[in-house]
Chimera marker file (.cmm) of the C-alpha trace (Angstrom):
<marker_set name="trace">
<marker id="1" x="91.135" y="84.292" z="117.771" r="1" g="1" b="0" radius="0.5"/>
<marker id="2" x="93.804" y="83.574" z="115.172" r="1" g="1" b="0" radius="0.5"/>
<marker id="3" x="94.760" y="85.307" z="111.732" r="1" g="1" b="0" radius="0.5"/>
<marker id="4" x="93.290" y="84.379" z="108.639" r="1" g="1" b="0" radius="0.5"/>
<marker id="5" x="95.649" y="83.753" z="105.342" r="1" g="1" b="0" radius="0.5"/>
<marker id="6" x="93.708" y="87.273" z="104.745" r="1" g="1" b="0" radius="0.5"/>
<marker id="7" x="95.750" y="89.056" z="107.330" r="1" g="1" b="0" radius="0.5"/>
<marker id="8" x="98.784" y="87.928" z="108.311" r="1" g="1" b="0" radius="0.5"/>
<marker id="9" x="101.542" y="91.020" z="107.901" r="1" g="1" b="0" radius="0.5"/>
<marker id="10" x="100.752" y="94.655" z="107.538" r="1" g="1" b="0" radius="0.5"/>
<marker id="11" x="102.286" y="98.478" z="108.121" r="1" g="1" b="0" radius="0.5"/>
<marker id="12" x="101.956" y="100.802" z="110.727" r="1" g="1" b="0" radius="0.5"/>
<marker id="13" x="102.436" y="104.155" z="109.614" r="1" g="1" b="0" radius="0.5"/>
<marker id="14" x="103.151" y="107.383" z="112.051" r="1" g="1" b="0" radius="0.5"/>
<marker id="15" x="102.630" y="111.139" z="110.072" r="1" g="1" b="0" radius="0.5"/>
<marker id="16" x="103.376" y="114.682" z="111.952" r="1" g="1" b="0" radius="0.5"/>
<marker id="17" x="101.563" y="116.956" z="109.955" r="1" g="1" b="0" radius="0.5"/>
<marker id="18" x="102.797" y="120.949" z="109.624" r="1" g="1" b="0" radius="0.5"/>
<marker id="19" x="100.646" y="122.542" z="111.364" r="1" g="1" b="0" radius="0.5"/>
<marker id="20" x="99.353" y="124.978" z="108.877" r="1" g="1" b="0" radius="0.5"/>
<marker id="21" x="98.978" y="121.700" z="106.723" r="1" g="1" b="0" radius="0.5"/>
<marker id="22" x="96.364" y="119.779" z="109.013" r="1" g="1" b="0" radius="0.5"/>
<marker id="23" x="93.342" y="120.184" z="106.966" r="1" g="1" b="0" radius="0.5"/>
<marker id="24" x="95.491" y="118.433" z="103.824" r="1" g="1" b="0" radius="0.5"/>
<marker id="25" x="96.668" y="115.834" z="105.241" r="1" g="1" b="0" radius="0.5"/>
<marker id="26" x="93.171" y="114.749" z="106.710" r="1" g="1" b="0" radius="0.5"/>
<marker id="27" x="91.673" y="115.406" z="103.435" r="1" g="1" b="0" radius="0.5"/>
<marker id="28" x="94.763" y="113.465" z="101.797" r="1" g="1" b="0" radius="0.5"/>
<marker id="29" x="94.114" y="110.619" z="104.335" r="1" g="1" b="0" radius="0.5"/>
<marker id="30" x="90.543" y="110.391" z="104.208" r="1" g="1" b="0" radius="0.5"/>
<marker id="31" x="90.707" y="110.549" z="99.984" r="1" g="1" b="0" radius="0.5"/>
<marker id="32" x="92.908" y="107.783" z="99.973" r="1" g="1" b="0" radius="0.5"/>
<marker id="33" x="90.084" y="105.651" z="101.265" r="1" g="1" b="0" radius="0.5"/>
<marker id="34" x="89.020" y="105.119" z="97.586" r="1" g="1" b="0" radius="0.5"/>
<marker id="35" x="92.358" y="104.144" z="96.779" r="1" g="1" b="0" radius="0.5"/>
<marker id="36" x="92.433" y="101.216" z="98.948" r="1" g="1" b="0" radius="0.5"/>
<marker id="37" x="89.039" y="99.785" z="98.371" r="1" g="1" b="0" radius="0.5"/>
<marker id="38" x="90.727" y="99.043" z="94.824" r="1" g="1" b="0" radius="0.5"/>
<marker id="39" x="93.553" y="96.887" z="96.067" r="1" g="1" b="0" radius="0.5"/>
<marker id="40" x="92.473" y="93.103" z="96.100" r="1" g="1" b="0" radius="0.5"/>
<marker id="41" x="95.475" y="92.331" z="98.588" r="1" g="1" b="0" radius="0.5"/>
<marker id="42" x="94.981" y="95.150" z="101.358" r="1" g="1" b="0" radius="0.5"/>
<marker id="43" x="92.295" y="93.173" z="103.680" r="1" g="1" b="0" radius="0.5"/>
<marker id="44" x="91.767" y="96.182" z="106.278" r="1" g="1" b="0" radius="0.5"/>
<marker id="45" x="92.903" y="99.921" z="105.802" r="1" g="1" b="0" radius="0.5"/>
<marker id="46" x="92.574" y="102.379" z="108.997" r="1" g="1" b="0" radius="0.5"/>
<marker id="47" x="93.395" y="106.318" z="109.044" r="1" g="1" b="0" radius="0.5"/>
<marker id="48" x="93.759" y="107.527" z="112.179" r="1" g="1" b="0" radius="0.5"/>
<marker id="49" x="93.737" y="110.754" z="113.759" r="1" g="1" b="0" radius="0.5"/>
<marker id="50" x="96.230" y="109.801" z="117.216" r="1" g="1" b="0" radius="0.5"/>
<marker id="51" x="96.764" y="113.860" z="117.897" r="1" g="1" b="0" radius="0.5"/>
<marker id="52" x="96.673" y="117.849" z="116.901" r="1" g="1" b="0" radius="0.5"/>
<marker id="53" x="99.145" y="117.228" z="114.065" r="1" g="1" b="0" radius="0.5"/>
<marker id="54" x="99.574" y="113.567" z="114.315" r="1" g="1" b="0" radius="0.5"/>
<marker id="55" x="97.895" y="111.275" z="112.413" r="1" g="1" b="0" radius="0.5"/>
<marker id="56" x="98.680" y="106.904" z="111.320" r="1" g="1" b="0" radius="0.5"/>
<marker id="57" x="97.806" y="104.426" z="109.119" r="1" g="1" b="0" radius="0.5"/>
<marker id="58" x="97.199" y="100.999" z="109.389" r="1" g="1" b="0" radius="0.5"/>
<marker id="59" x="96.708" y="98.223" z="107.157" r="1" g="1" b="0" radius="0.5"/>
<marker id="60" x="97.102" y="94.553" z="106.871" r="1" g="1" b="0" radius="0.5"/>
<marker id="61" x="97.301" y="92.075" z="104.189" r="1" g="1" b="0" radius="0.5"/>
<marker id="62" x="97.909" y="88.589" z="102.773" r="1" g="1" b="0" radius="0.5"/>
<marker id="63" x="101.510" y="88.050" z="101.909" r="1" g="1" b="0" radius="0.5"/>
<marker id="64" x="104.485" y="90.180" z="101.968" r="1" g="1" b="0" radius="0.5"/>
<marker id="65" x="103.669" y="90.296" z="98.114" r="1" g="1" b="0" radius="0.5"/>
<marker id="66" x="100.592" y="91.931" z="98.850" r="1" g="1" b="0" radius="0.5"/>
<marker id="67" x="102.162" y="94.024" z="101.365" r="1" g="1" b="0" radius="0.5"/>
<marker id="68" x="105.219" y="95.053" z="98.629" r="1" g="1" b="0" radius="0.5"/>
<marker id="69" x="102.295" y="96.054" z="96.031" r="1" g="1" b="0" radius="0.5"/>
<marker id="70" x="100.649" y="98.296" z="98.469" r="1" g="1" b="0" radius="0.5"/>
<marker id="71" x="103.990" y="100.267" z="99.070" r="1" g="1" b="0" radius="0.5"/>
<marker id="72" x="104.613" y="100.632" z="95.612" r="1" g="1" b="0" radius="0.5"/>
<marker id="73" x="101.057" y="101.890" z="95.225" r="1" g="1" b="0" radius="0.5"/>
<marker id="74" x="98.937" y="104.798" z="94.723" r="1" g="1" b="0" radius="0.5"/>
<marker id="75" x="98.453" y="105.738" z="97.923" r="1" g="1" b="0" radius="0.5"/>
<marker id="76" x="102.315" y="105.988" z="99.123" r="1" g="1" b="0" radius="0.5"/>
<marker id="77" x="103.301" y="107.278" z="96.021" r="1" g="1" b="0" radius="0.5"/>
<marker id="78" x="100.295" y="110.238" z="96.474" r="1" g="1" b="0" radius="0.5"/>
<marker id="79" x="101.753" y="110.390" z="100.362" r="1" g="1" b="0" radius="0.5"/>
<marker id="80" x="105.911" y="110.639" z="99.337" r="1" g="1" b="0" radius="0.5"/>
<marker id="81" x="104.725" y="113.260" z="96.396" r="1" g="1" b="0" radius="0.5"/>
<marker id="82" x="103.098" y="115.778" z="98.956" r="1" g="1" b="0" radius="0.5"/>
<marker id="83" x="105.254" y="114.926" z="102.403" r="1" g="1" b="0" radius="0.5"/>
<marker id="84" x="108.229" y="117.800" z="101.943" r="1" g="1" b="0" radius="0.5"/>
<marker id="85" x="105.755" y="119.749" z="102.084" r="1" g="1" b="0" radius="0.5"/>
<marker id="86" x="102.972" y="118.765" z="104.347" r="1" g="1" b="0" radius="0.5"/>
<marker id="87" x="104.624" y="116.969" z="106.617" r="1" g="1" b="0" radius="0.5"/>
<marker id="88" x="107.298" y="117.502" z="108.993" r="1" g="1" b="0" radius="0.5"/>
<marker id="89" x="109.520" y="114.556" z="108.708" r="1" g="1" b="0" radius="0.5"/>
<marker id="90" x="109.299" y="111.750" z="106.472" r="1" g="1" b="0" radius="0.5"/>
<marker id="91" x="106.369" y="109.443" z="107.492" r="1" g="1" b="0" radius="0.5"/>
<marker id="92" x="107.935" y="106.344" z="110.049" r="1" g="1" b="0" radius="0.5"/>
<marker id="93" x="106.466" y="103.051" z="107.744" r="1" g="1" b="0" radius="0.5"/>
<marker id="94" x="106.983" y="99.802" z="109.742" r="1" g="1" b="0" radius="0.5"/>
<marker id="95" x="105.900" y="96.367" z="108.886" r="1" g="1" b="0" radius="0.5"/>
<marker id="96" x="104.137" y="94.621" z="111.285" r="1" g="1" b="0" radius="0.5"/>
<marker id="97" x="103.190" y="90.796" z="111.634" r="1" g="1" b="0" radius="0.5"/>
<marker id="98" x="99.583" y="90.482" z="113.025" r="1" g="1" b="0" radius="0.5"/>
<marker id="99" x="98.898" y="88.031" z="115.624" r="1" g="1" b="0" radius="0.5"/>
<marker id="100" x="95.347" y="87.926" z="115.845" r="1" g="1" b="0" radius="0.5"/>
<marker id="101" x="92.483" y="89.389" z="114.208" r="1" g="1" b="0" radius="0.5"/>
<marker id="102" x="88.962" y="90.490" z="115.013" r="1" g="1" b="0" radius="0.5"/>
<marker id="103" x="87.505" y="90.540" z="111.152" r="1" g="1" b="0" radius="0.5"/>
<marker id="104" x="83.917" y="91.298" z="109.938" r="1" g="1" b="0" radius="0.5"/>
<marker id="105" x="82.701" y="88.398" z="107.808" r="1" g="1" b="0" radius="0.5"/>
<marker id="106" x="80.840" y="88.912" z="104.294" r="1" g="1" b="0" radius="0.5"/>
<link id1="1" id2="2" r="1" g="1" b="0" radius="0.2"/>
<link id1="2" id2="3" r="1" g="1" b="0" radius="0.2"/>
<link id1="3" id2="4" r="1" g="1" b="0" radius="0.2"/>
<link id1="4" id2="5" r="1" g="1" b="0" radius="0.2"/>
<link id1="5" id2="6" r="1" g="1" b="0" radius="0.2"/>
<link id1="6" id2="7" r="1" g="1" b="0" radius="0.2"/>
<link id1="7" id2="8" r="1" g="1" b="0" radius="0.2"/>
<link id1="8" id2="9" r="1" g="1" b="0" radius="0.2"/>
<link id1="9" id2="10" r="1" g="1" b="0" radius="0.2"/>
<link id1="10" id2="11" r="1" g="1" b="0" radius="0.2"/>
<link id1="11" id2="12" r="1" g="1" b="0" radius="0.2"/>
<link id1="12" id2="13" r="1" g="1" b="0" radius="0.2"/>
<link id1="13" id2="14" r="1" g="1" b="0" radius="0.2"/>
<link id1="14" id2="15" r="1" g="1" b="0" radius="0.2"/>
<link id1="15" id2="16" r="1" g="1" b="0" radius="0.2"/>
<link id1="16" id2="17" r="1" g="1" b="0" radius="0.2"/>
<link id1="17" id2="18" r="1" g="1" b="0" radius="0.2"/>
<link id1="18" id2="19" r="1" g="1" b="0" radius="0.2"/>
<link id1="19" id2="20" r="1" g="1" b="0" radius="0.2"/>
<link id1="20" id2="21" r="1" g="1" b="0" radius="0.2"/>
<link id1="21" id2="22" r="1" g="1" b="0" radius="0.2"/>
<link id1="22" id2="23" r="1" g="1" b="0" radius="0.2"/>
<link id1="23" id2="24" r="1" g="1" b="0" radius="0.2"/>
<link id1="24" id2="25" r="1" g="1" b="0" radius="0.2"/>
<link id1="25" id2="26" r="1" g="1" b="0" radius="0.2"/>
<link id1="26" id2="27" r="1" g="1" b="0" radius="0.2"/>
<link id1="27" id2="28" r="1" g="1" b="0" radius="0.2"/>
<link id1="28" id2="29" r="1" g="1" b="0" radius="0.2"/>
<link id1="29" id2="30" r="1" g="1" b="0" radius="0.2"/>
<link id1="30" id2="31" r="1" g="1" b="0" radius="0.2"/>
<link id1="31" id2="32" r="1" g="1" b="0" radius="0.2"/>
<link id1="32" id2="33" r="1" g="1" b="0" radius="0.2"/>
<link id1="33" id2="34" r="1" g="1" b="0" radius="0.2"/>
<link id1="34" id2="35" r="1" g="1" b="0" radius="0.2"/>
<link id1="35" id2="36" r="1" g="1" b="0" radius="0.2"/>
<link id1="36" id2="37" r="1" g="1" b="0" radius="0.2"/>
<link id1="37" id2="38" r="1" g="1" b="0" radius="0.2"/>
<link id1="38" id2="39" r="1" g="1" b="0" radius="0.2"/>
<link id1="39" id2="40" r="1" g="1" b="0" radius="0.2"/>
<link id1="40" id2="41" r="1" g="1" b="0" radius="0.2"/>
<link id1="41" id2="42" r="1" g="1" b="0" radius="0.2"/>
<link id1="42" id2="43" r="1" g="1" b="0" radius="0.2"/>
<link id1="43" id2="44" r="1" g="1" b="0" radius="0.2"/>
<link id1="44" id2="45" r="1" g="1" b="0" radius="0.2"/>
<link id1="45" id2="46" r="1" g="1" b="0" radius="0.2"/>
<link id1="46" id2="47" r="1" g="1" b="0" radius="0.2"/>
<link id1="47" id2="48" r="1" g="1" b="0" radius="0.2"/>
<link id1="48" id2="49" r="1" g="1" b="0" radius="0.2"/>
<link id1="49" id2="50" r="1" g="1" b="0" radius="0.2"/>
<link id1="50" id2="51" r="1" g="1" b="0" radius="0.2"/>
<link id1="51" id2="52" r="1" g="1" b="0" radius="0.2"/>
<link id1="52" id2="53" r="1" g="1" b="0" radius="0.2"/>
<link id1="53" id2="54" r="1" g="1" b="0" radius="0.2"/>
<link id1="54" id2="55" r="1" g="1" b="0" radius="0.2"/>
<link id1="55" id2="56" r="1" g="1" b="0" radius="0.2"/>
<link id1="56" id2="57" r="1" g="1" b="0" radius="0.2"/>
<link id1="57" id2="58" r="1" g="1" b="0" radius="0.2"/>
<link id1="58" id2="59" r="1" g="1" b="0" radius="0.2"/>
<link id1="59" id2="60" r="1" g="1" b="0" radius="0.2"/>
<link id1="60" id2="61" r="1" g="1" b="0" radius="0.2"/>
<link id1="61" id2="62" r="1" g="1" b="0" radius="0.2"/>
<link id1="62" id2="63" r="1" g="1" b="0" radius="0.2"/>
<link id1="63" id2="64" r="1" g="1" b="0" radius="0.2"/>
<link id1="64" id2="65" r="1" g="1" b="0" radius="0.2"/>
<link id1="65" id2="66" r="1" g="1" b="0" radius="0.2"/>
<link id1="66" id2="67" r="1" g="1" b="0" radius="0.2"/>
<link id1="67" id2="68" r="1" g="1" b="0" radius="0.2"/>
<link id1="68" id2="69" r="1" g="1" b="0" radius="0.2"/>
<link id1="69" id2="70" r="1" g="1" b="0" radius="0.2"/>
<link id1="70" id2="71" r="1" g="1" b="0" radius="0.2"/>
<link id1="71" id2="72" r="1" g="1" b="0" radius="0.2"/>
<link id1="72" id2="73" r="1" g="1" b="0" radius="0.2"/>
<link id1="73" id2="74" r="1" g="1" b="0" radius="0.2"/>
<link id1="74" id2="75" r="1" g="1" b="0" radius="0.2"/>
<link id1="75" id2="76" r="1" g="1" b="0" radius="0.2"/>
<link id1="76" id2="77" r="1" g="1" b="0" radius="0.2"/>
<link id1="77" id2="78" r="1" g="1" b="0" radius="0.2"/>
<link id1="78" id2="79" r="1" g="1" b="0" radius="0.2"/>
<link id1="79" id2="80" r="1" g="1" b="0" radius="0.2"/>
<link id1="80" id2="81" r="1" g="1" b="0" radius="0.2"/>
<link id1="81" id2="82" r="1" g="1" b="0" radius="0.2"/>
<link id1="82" id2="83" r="1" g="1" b="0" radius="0.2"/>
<link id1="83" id2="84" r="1" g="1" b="0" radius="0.2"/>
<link id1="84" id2="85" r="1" g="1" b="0" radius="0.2"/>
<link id1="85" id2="86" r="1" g="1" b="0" radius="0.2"/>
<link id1="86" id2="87" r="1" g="1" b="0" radius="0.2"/>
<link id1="87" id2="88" r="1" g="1" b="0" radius="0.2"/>
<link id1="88" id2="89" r="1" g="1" b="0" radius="0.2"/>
<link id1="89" id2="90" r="1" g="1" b="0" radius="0.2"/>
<link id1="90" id2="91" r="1" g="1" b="0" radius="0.2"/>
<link id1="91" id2="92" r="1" g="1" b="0" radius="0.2"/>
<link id1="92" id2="93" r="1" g="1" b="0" radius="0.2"/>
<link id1="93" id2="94" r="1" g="1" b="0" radius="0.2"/>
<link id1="94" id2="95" r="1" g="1" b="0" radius="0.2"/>
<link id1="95" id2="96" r="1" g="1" b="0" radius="0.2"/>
<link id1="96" id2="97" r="1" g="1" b="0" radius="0.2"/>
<link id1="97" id2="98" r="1" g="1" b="0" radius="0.2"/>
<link id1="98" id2="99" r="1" g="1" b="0" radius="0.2"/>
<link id1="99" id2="100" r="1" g="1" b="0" radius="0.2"/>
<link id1="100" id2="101" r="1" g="1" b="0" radius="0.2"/>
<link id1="101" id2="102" r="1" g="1" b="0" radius="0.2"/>
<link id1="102" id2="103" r="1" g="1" b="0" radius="0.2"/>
<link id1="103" id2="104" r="1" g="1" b="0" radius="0.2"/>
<link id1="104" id2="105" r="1" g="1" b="0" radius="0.2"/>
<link id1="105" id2="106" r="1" g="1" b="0" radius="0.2"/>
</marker_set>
């Protein structure tokens, strides 16, 4: 299978929760769910639970425009706002290229 023009780049992000901050940062992560269904240019939006205190995001999108809009958006603005104190590093953001994609159709 090959990309669509509906996913061709996206971000992998990596979060280490504090401990004692677990339960926020799901409930952060799951909340943001809402946030995501609003952006037209975000195609697919995962979070992901990889570990005790670890947890990731990924999403993918249409253009690097698309990709620049969701960075400057609600949901890593609501993420950089509460990570000094609910998380133990900064979170590692990396864009990605996607390859291929397995998509549901409408």
């Amino acid at each position: 299978m090959t990309t669509t023009p509906s996913t061709t780049v996206g971000l992998l992000a990596r979060i280490e929760a504090r401990p004692e901050h677990v339960r926020e940062v799901r409930e952060l992560l799951t909340g943001a769910l809402a946030l995501a269904e609003e952006e037209a240019g975000t195609t697919v939006w995962f979070a992901l639970n990889l570990g005790p205190t670890t947890f990731g995001i990924f999403d993918a999108f249409g253009s690097d425009d698309d990709r620049r809009a969701h960075l400057e958006g609600k949901i890593a603005a609501a993420l950089m706002a509460q990570a000094p104190r609910l998380l133990t590093q900064a979170p590692d953001i990396r864009p990605v290229d996607v390859l291929a994609a397995k998509l549901p159709t409408a």
